[in-house]
N, C-alpha and C positions, 0 to 999 in steps of 0.2 A: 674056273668058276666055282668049282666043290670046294674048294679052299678058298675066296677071298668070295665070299657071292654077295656082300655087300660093298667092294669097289668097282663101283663106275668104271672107272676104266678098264679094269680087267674085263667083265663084264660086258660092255660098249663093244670093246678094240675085239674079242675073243666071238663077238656076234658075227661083225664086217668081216670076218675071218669064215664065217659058217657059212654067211651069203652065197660063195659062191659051191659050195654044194648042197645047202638044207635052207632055201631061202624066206621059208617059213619058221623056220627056227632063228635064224639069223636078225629075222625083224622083233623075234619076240625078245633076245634079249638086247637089240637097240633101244627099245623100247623101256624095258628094265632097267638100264642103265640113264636114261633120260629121268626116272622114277626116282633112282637112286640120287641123281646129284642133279637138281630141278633148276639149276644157276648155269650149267653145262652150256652155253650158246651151240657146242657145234653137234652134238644131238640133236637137239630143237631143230637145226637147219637141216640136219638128214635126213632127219623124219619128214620134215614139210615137203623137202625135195621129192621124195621118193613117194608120197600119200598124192602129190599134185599131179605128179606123171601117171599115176595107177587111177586116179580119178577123171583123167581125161580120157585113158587108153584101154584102161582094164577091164576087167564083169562090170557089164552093165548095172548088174544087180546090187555090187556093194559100193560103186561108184558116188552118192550122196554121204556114204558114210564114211570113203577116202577121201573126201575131198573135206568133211568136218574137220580129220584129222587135220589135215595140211592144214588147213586155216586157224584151227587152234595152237599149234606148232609154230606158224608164221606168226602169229599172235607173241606167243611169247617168246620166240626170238626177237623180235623186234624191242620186248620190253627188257630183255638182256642186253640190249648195245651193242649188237655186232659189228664189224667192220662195215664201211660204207661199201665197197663191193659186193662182200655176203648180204649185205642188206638188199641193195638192188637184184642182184641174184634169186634172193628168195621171192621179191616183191614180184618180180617178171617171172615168172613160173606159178605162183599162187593165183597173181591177180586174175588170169582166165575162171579158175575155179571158183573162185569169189563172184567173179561176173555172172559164171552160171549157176550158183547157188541161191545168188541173192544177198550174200554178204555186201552189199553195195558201199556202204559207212569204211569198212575195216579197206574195201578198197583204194574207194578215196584217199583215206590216210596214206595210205603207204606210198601210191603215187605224189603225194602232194610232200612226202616225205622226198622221194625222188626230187621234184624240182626245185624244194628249198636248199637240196644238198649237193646235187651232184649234176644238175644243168646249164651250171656256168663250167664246169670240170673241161680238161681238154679231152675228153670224150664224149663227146654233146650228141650222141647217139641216145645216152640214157636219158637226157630231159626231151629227146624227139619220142621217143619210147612212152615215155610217162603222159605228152601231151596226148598219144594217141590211144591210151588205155585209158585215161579220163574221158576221152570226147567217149568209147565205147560203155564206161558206167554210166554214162549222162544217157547216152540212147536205150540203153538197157532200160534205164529210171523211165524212161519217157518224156525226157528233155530235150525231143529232136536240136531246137533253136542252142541250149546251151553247148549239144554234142558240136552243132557245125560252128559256132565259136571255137571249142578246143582244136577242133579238127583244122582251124585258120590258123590255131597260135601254134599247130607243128609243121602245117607247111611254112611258117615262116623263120622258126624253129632250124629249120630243114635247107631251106635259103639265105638266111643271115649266117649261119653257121660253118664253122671251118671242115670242114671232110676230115674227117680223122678215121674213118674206117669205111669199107667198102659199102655197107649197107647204108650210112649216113649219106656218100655218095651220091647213092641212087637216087 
């Protein structure tokens, strides 16, 4: 890092290296390196990863302000193009945080992104997924009526659909 401290990658790769002994140092320069090269998709996507789990799970107290992160991170991943898995990846991991922030707008998108891309896929777990995190921003909104609409179109979702994984299954 004392030698290249403006490449990203060194920087980035030299951080996830720190994490697993200085994990406060480690985030700062993920972080850094997200700064450094602002186009990086798979930054964007650690960060969001790792701001959604600590804003679910972590101090109560900094909890609204991990969970900013995550949403602004999944933000602009999202406007990077990431792969459609990384995208749904990110989308199911953010969208609870979004729900409880009140992000409501940015959620929709991105589930609504889910079922125009990836709910006819032969893993139709993800558009059962997406249906039942939509019917939850609509109840969150205060849409009972439109929540139990979505909540019908993934049990049906869930029944016309081929099993492809155990939890689809069920």
């Amino acid at each position: 890092i004392r030698l290249n401290p403006t490449d990203a990658k060194i920087v980035g790769n030299a951080g996830s290296r720190i994490l697993a002994t200085t994990e406060k140092l480690g985030w700062h320069y993920i972080m850094q390196a997200a700064l450094l090269n602002p186009n990086e998709e798979y930054w964007a996507r650690k960060i969001a990863h790792h701001f959604a789990y600590l804003a679910l799970n972590g101090d109560l107290s900094e909890r609204r302000h991990q969970g900013e992160i995550a949403i602004r991170e999944a933000e602009r991943f999202f406007r990077l193009q990431g792969s459609s898995g990384e995208r749904f990846s990110v989308c199911h991991d953010v969208t609870p945080v979004a729900i409880q922030l009140g992000y409501l707008d940015e959620a929709r998108k991105w589930n609504n992104w889910v079922l125009e891309h990836m709910s006819y896929s032969i893993f139709n777990q993800f558009g059962q997924l997406a249906w039942l995190l939509l019917a939850q921003i609509e109840l969150s909104d205060g849409k009972q009526r439109k929540s139990k609409i979505l909540l019908r179109k993934a049990l049906h979702s869930m029944q016309d659909g081929v099993a492809t994984s155990a939890p689809s299954s069920s």
